[in-house]
C-alpha positions in Angstrom: -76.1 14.2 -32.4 -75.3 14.1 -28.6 -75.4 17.2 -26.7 -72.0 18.3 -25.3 -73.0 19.1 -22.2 -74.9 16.1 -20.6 -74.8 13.7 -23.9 -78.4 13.3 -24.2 -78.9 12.1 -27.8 -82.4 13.9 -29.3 -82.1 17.7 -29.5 -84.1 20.1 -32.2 -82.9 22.6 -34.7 -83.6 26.2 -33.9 -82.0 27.8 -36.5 -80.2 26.6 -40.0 -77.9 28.7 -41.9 -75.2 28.2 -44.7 -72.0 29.5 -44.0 -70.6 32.3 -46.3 -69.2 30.2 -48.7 -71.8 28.1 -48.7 -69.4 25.1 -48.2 -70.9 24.1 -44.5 -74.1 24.6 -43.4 -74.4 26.2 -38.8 -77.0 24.6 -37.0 -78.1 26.3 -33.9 -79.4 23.2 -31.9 -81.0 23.0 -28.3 -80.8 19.6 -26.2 -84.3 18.1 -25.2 -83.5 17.4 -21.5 -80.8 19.8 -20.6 -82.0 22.7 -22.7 -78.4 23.5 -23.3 -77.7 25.0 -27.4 -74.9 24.3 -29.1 -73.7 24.8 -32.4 -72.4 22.1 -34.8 -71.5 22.3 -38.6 -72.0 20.3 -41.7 -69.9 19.9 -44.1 -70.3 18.1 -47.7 -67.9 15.1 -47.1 -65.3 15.2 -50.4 -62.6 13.1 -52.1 -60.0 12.0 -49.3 -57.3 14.2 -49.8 -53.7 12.8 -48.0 -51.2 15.3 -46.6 -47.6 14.4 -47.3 -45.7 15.5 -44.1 -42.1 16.6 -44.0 -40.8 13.0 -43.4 -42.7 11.9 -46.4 -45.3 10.0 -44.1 -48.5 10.6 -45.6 -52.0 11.4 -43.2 -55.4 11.6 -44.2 -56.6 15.5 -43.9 -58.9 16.3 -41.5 -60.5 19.5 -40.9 -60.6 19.6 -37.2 -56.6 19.0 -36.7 -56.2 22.3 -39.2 -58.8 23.9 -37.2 -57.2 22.7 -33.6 -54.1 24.5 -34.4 -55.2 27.3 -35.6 -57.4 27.7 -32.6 -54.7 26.9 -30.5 -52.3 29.6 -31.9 -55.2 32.3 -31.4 -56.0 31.2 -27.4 -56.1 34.1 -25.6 -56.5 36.6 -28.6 -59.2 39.1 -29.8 -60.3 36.3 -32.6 -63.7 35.3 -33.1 -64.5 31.6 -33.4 -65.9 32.7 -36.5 -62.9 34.0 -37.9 -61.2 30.4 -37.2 -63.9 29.3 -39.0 -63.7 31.8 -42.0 -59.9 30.6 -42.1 -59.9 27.2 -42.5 -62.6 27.4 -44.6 -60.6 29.8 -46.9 -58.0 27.3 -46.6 -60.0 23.9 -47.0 -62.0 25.6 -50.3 -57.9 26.0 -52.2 -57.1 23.0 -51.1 -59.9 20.9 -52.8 -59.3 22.9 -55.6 -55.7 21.6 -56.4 -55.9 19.3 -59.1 -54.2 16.8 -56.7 -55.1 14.3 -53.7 -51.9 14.6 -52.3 -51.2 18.1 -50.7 -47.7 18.9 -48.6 -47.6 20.0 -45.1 -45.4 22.7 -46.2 -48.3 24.2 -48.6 -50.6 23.9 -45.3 -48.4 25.3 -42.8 -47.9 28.3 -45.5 -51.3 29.4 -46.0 -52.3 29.0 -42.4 -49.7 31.5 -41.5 -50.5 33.5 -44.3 -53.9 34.1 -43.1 -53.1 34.8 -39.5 -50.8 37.6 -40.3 -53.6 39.4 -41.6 -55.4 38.4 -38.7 -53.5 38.6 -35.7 -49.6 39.0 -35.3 -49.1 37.3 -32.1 -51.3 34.4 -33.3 -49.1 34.6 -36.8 -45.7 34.4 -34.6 -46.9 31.1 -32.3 -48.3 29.7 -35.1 -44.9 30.1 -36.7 -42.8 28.7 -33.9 -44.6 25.8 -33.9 -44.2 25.5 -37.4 -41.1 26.0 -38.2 -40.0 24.6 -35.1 -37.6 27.3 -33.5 -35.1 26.4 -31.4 -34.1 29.3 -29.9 -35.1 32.8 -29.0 -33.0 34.0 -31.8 -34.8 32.7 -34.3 -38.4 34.1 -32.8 -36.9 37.3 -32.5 -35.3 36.9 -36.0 -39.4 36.6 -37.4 -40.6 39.1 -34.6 -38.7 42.0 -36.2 -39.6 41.1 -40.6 -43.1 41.4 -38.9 -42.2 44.6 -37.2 -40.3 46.1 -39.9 -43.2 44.8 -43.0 -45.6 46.7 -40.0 -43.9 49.8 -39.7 -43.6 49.8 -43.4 -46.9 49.4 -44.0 -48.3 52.5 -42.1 
């Protein structure tokens, strides 16, 4: 494992714990000649699972594109790393537990932005922008005001 920060390949373990799911385990680690930590994560490697995009093209998953966007659509918001975390690992867990190797975009795409609307509106709207591709301001202001009447609604 290199370190990040000056790519010095031995570092040590100072602390080891499994993740609330217990599908990853967070290791705290500190780099033997820059004394830099850093954190990395394991993760049991399973089945390849493909995703079938909109255009039928089919990719091979992979945990840190899911995890990429999401973190993009939360830059610059009051979320916690860990809560990125906690979501894609809410989202990875259903997905290997579809009784299929092949899993849509569309199914993705859904659940991600089901999970940030609990989280974080904003995040939830540029997330869906992206997503559904708007092409206009009409159509973000078309999605800001369901969220805005389900939140008025809600209190």
């Amino acid at each position: 494992m290199k370190c990040p920060f000056c790519g010095y390949e031995e570092n040590k373990v100072i602390d080891s714990r499994p993740s609330k799911d217990s599908l990853s385990v967070r290791r705290r680690r500190e780099c033997l000649r820059c004394r830099r930590r850093f954190t990395t994560y394991e993760y049991v490697e399973k089945s390849v699972v493909n995703i079938i995009k909109s255009d039928g093209k089919r990719e091979e998953f992979t945990r840190e594109k899911l995890k990429q966007s999401i973190t993009i659509a939360c830059r610059k918001r009051p979320i916690s790393d860990e809560e990125i975390e906690n979501v894609v690992d809410e989202i990875v867990s259903k997905m290997y537990m579809q009784d299929s190797n092949e899993i849509e975009s569309k199914w993705i795409g859904e659940m991600v932005m089901e999970k940030l609307k609990s989280i974080d509106k904003v995040a939830y709207i540029r997330f869906a922008s992206v997503y559904r591709n708007f092409q206009d301001i009409g159509e973000f202001v078309k999605e800001f005001e369901i969220i805005r009447k389900k939140g008025t609604k809600e209190q």
